[in-house]
N, C-alpha and C positions, 0 to 999 in steps of 0.2 A: 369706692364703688358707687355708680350714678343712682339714681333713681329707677324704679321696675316702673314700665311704659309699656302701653299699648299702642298698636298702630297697621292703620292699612293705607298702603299705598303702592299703586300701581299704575305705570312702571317706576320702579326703583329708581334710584337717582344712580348715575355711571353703573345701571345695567346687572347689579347685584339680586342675588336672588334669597329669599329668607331660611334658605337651608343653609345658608355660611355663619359663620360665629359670629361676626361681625357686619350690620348692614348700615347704609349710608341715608338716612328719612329726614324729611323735613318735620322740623319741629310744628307745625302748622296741622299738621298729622296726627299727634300722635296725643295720649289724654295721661295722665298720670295713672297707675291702679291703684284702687285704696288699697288698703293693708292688709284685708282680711281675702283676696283675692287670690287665689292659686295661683300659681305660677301656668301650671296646666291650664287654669280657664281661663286664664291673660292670653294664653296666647292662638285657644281654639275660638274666644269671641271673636275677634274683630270681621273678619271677611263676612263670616256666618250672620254673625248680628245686624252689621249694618245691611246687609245683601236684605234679612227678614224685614228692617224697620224702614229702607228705601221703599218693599216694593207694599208694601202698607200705604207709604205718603202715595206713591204711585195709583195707589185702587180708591184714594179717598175713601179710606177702614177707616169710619166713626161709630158712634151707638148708633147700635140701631143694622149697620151694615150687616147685611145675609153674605157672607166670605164662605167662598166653599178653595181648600186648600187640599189641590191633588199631589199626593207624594210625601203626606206630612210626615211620616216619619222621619226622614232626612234632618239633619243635623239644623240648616234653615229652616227649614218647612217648618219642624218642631217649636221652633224660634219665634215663627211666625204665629203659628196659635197661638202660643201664650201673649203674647205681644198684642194681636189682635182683641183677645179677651179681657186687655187690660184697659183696652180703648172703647170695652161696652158691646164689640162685635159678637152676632149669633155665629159659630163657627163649624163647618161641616167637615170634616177632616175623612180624607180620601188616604186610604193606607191599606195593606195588607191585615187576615184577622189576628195575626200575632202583635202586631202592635194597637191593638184597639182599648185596653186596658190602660196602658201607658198615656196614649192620649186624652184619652178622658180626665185622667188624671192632671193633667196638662191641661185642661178647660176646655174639650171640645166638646160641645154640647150632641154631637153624633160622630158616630163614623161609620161609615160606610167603606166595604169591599171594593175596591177599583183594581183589583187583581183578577176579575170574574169577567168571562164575556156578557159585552151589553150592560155596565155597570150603570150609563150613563140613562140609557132605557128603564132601567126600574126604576131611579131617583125621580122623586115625582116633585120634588122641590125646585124653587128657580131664585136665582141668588143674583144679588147685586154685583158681585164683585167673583172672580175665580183666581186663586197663585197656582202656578203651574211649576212642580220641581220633581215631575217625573216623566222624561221622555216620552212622545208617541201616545200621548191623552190631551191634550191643548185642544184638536180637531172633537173631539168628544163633548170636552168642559166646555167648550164654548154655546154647545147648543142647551144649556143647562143657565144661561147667563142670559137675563130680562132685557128687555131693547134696550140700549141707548148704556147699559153696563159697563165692566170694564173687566179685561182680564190682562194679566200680565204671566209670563214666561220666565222661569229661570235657566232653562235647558240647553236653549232659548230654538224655540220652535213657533212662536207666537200664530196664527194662524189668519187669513186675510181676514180684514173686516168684514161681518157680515149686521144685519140688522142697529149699524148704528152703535157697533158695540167697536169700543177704543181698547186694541189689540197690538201688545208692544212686547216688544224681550228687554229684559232688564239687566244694565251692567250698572254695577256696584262702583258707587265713588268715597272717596275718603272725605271723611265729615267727625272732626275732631269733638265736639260739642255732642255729638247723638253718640262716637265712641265712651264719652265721660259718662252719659247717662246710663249707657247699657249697662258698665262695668259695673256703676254703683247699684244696680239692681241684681247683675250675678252676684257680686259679695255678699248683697244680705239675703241672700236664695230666690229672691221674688224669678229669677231667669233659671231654669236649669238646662244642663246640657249632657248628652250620653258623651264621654270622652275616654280613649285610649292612648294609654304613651309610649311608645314604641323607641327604640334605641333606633339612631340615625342609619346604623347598619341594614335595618330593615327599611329605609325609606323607598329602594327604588320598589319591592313588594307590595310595600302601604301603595305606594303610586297606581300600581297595578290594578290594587284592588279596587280603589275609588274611581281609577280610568275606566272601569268592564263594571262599574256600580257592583260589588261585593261588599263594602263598607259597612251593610250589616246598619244602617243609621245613626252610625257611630263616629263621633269628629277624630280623627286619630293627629294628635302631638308629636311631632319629633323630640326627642331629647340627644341633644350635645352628647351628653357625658352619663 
């Protein structure tokens, strides 16, 4: 039995897709897991992880950055606050009020209602930087984002530039080196993530569920067996 490896990469090599037993990755891909790594969180970081710590390099999140992150609950999104907060950023996390406890927890120094009309109206805060990972608020968050800011999209909705501010949608690239980092920070808990495992049998339903956002901001695993 080889070694347990993490890896994103996309597209597949001869066209394979990560729901078969067996897929075909370049090694260039993919990072070893340390030991103490579940198999489950092996296999719900990678996309999630890298997708949070690209669109970070993307908004230039250093100390000091004002980061408002709409949609935090989401599996990334969550990813992302904590990630940001490791990097020194003040972070505002835009969620529903059932996950405002959770987040906090997660080091968001507020959250705020983005589930409410006019959310963006009350916020009387303006933020260097905005991540965007919940549909049909981008046009909102942006006018919440200081001249010359930056926001980025993961929906991907990103919205024209307006005032000087650099407005892009983000696709996720495989980056073996930042995969190795992240893993070693889920294994020793510094990363956490909400995750369910579901038998392959239910996969085309999980599909379902995360295609119409019912996901609940929960990463859901397929299992084999």
């Amino acid at each position: 039995m080889g070694d347990l490896v993490l890896v994103h990469e996309a597209p597949l090599p001869g066209g394979s897709g990560t729901w078969a037993e067996k897929v075909l990755v370049r090694s260039a891909s993919t990072a070893h897991a340390p030991e103490n790594l579940t198999p489950a969180l092996a296999a719900a970081l990678p996309v999630a992880g890298l997708t949070a710590e690209q669109s970070l390099d993307d908004l230039q999140v250093t100390a000091g950055t004002r980061l408002l992150v709409v949609g935090a609950s989401g599996p990334t999104a969550s990813l992302a606050v904590q990630l940001a907060k490791r990097r020194g950023a003040e972070v505002v996390a835009g969620a529903g009020p059932a996950h405002a406890e959770r987040l906090r927890m997660l080091g968001a120094d507020k959250v705020i209602d983005t589930h409410i009309a006019g959310w963006a109206e009350r916020e009387e805060r303006r933020f260097d930087a905005a991540l965007i990972a919940a549909s049909g608020t981008s046009q909102y968050a942006i006018g919440l984002v200081v001249d010359g800011g930056r926001l980025t999209s993961l929906t991907p909705d990103a919205p024209e530039t307006e005032r000087n501010i650099t407005s892009v949608d983000l696709y996720v690239q495989p980056d073996a080196s930042a995969l190795r980092r992240l893993a070693e920070l889920a294994a020793t808990g510094e990363l956490e993530m909400e995750i369910e495992s579901t038998s392959i049998r239910e996969g085309i339903d999980v599909a379902n569920r995360v295609g119409e956002r019912r996901s609940g901001g929960v990463k859901h695993v397929l299992k084999i067996r």
